[in-house]
C-alpha positions in Angstrom: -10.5 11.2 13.8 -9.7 7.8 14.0 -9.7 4.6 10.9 -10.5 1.0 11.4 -7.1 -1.2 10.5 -9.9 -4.3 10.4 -9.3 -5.8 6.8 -8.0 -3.0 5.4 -4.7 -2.7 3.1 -1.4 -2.5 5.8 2.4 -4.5 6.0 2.3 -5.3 9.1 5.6 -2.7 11.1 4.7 -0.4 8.8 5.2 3.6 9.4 2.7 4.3 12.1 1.8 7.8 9.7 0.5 5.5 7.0 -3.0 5.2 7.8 -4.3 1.5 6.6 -5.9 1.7 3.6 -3.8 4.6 2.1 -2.2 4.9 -1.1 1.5 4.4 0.2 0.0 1.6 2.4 -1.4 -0.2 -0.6 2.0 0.3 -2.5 4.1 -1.5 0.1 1.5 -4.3 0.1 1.9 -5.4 -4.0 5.4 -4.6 -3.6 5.5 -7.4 -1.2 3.2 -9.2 -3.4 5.1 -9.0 -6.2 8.5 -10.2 -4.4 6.6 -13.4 -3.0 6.4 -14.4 -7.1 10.4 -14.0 -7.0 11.1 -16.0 -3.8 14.4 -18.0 -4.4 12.5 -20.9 -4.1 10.0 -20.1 -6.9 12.7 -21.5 -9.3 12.6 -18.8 -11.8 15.3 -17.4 -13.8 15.3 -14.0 -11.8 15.2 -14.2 -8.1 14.8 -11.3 -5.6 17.2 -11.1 -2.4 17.0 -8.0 0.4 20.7 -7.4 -1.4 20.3 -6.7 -5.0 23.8 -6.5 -6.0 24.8 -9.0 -8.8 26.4 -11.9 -8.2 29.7 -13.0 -10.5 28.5 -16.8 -11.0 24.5 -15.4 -11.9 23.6 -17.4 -15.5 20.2 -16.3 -15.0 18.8 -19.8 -15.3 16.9 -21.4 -12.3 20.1 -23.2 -11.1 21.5 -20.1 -10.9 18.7 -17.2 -11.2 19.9 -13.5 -11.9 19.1 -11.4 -8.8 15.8 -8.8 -9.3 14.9 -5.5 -7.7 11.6 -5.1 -6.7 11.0 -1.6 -4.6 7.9 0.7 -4.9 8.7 3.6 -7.7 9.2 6.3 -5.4 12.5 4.9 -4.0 14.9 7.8 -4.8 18.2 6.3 -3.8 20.6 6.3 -6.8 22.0 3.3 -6.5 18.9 1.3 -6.5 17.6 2.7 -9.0 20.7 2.0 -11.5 20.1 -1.9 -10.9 19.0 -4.0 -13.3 16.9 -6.0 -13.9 14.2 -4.3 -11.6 10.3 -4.0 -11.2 8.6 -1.0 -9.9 5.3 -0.4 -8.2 3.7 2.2 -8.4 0.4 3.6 -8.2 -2.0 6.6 -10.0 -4.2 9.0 -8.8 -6.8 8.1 -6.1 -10.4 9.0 -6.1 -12.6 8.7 -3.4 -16.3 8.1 -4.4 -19.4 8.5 -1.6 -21.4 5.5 -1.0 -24.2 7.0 1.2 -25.2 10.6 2.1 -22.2 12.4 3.7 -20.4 8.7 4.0 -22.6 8.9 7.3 -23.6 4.6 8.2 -24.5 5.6 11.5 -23.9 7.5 15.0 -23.8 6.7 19.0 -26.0 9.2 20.6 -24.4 9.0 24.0 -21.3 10.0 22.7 -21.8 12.4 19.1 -19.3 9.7 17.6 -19.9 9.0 14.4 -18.9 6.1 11.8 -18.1 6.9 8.1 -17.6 5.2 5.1 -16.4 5.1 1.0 -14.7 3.6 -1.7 -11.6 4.8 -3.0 -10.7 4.2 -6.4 -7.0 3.8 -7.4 -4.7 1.9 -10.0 -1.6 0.4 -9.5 1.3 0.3 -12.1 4.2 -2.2 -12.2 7.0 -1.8 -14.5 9.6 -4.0 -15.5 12.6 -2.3 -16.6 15.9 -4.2 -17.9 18.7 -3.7 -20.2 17.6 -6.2 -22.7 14.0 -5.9 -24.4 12.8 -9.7 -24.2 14.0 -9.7 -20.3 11.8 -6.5 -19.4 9.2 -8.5 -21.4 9.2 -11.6 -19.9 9.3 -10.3 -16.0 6.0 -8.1 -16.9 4.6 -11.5 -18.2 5.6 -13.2 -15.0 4.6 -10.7 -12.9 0.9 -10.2 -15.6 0.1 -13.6 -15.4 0.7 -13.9 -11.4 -1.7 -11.3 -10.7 -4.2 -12.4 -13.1 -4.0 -16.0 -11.4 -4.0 -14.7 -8.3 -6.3 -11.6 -8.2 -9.5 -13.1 -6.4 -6.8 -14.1 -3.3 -5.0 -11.3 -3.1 -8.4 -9.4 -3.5 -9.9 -11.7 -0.3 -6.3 -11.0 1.6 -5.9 -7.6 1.2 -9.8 -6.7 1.9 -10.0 -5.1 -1.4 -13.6 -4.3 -2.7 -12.5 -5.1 -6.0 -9.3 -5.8 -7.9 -9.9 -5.5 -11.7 -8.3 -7.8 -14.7 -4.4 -6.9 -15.3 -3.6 -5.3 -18.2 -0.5 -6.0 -19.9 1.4 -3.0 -21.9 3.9 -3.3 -25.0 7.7 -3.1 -24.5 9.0 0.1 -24.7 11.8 2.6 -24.3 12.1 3.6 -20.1 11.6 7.1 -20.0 14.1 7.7 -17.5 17.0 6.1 -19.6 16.7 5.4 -23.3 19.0 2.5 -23.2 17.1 0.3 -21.2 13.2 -1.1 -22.3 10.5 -1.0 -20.0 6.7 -3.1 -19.6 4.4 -2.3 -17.5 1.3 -4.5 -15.9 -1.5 -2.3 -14.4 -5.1 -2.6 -13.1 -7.7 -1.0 -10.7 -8.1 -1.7 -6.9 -10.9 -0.3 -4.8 -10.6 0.2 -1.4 -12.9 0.3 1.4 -12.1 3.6 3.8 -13.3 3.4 7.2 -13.3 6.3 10.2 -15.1 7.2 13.2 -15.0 11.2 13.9 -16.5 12.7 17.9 -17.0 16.5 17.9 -15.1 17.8 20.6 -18.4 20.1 22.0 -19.4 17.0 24.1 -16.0 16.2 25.4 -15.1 19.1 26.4 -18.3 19.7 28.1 -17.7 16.3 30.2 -14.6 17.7 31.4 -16.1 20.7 32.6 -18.9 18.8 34.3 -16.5 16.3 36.0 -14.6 19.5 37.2 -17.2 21.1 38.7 -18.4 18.0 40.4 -15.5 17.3 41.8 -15.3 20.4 43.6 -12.0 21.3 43.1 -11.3 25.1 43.0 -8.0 24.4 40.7 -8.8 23.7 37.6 -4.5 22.8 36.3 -4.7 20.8 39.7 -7.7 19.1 38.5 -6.3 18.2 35.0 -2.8 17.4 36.2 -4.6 14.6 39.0 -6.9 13.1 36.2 -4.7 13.1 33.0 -1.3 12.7 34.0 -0.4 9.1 35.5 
């Protein structure tokens, strides 16, 4: 089984496992979205370095912006996750929905491969999380309003089917510590899935025919001079 990487949601050096399109796949790509907004050179109040520590001389102002985390939600390591101010990404459940018959668009007889076809459906949450209620609320507004602004691009970059209207939440208490506030931005993506599959009948089939035609009476001997360089 194999999927097309053509136009299809994927950071480029990304885990060769994560299959372009995927859920984790599309994670990494807003989390890189979301720290182009919070380039250093944006000048913002909050900026967003590889390094998040603080720095001593930070004012958050833009002459001297307070440093941001930005790392998809599913970052377990402690000591990221205690940083603050920080934005999560992180996304819900994914439903696949069929577009034609079997997802079948079409097959090449010589070979039994066929091509395949859906849309899956997923959202996407980001949530700002700081110690201070009007910061967490302004970084989901900055964060809101960039994807809002930006949705139609990011939709034609990505090779999104659709990217729906951000919705932006209320400030609340963060769930995972109730002295810190949290908003969150979220919206709907749909992505296009695409994968060829070749029963392995046919193939195996060929083998036997070459073998046979080749008239040798080893069949490892065979397989070890056609397979293995």
């Amino acid at each position: 089984m194999k999927t097309s990487p053509r136009n299809q949601p994927r950071m480029e050096g990304q885990q060769a496992d994560i299959a372009p399109g995927s859920p984790l796949a599309v994670v990494a790509l807003f989390t890189e979205i979301v720290r182009q907004r919070f380039l250093p050179s944006n000048g913002l109040a909050w900026a967003w370095y590889e390094n998040p520590t603080p720095r001593e001389h930070d004012r958050n102002d833009i002459d001297a912006p307070a440093k941001v985390m930005i790392e998809p939600a599913f970052n377990v390591n402690t000591e990221t996750r205690n940083v603050r101010p920080a934005i999560f990404i992180d996304k819900g459940e994914t439903q696949p929905e069929k577009v034609s018959l079997g997802n079948f668009v079409g097959q090449k007889l010589s070979s039994g491969m066929s091509a395949h076809y859906l849309h899956g459906h997923m959202s996407i949450e980001i949530e700002a999380v700081s110690d201070q209620k009007g910061e967490s609320a302004i970084l989901a507004d900055l964060v809101w309003f960039y994807m809002l602004a930006g949705r139609q691009h990011i939709q034609a970059m990505a090779g999104l089917h659709d990217l729906s209207e951000p919705v932006l939440g209320r400030t609340v208490p963060y769930e995972a510590d109730k002295n810190a506030w949290s908003t969150r931005v979220s919206f709907a993506i749909t992505v296009p899935f695409r994968w060829t599959t070749v029963p392995i009948s046919p193939l195996l089939q060929e083998i036997v025919l070459r073998y046979r035609q080749s008239g040798d009476t080893n069949p490892d001997t065979y397989l070890l001079k056609q397979y293995i360089p």
